[in-house]
C-alpha positions as CSV (number, residue, x, y, z in Angstrom):
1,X,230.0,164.4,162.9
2,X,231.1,167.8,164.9
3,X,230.3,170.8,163.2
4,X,233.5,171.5,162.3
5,X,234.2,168.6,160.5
6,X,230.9,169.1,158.6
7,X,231.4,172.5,158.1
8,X,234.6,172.1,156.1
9,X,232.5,169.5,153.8
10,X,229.7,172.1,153.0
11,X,232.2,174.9,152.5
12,X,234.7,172.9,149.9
13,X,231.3,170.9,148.4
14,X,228.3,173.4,148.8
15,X,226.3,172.2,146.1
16,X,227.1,168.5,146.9
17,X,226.0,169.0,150.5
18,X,223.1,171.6,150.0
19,X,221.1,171.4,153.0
20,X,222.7,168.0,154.6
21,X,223.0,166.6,157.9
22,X,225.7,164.6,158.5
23,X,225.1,161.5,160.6
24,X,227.8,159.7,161.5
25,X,230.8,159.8,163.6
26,X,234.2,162.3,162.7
27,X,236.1,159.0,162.0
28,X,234.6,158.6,158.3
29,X,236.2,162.0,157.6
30,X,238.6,161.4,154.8
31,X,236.6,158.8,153.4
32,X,233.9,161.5,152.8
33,X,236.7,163.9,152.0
34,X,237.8,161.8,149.0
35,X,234.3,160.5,147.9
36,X,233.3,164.6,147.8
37,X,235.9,165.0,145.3
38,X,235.0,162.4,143.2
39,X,231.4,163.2,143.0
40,X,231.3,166.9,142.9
41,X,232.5,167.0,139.6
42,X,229.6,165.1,138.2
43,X,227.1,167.5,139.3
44,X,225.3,165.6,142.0
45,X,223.9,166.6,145.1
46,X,223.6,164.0,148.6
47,X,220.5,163.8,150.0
48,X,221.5,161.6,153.0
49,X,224.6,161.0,154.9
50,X,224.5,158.7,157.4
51,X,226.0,155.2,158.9
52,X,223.4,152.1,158.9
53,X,224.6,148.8,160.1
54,X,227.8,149.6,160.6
55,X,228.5,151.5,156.9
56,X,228.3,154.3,155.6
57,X,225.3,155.1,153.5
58,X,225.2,157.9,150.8
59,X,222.0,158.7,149.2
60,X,222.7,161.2,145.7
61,X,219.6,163.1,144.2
62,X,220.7,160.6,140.7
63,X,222.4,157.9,140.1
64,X,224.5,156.2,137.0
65,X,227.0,153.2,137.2
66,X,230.1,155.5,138.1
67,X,228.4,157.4,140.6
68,X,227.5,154.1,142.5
69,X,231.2,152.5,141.8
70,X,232.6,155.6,143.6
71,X,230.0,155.5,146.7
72,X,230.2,151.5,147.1
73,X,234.0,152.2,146.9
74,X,233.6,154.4,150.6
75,X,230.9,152.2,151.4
76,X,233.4,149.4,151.6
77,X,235.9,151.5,153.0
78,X,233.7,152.4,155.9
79,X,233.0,149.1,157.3
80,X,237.2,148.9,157.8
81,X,237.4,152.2,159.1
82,X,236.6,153.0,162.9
83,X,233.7,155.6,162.8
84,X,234.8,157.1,165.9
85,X,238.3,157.7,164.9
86,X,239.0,156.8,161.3
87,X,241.8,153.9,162.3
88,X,241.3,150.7,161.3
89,X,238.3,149.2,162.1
90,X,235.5,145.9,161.9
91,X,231.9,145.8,162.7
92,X,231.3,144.9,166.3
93,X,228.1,143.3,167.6
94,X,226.6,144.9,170.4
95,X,222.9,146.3,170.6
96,X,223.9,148.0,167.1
97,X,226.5,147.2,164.4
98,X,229.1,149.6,164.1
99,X,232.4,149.7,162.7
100,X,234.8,150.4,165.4
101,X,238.7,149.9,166.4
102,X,239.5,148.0,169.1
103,X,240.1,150.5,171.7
104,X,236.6,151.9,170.6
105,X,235.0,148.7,171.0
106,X,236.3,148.2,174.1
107,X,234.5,151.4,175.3
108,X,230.9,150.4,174.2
């Protein structure tokens, strides 16, 4: 993600994204956006960030059954979302999964 992108996470969330790295593309934006205000209220802080097989996966320092509900909700969300540019997206196959519009497909 560009540093601006993940600099306007850690300033709106600082204690959700203490001391986190953000890997993966500026297309997952919003859905990080609106994940960060679901979780911040309950108190949690990330401990990864990142996209694996094509999805986003967010790691939280705890867990209960509505903090997982909200990050399988963006988890979801991610793999119809290009990475690259937040459009609609599905996973494409080529040395790695990734969740990419057609355009950015196209380009790998």
């Amino acid at each position: 993600m560009n540093t601006h992108l993940a600099d306007t996470l850690t300033e709106a969330f600082p204690y959700l994204y203490a001391n986190i790295y953000f890997e993966c593309d500026d297309g997952w934006f919003m859905i990080l956006w609106q994940l960060s205000l679901k979780l911040d209220p309950l108190g949690v802080q990330a401990t990864q960030v990142k996209e694996k097989f094509g999805a986003l996966r967010f790691y939280t320092d705890s867990s209960s059954d509505e903090i997982e509900a909200i990050i399988l909700e963006a988890e979801r969300l991610s793999l119809i979302t290009c990475e690259a540019c937040g459009r609609p997206g599905s996973a494409t196959a080529t040395s790695w999964i990734k969740t990419y519009c057609e355009d950015h497909a196209n380009e790998m």
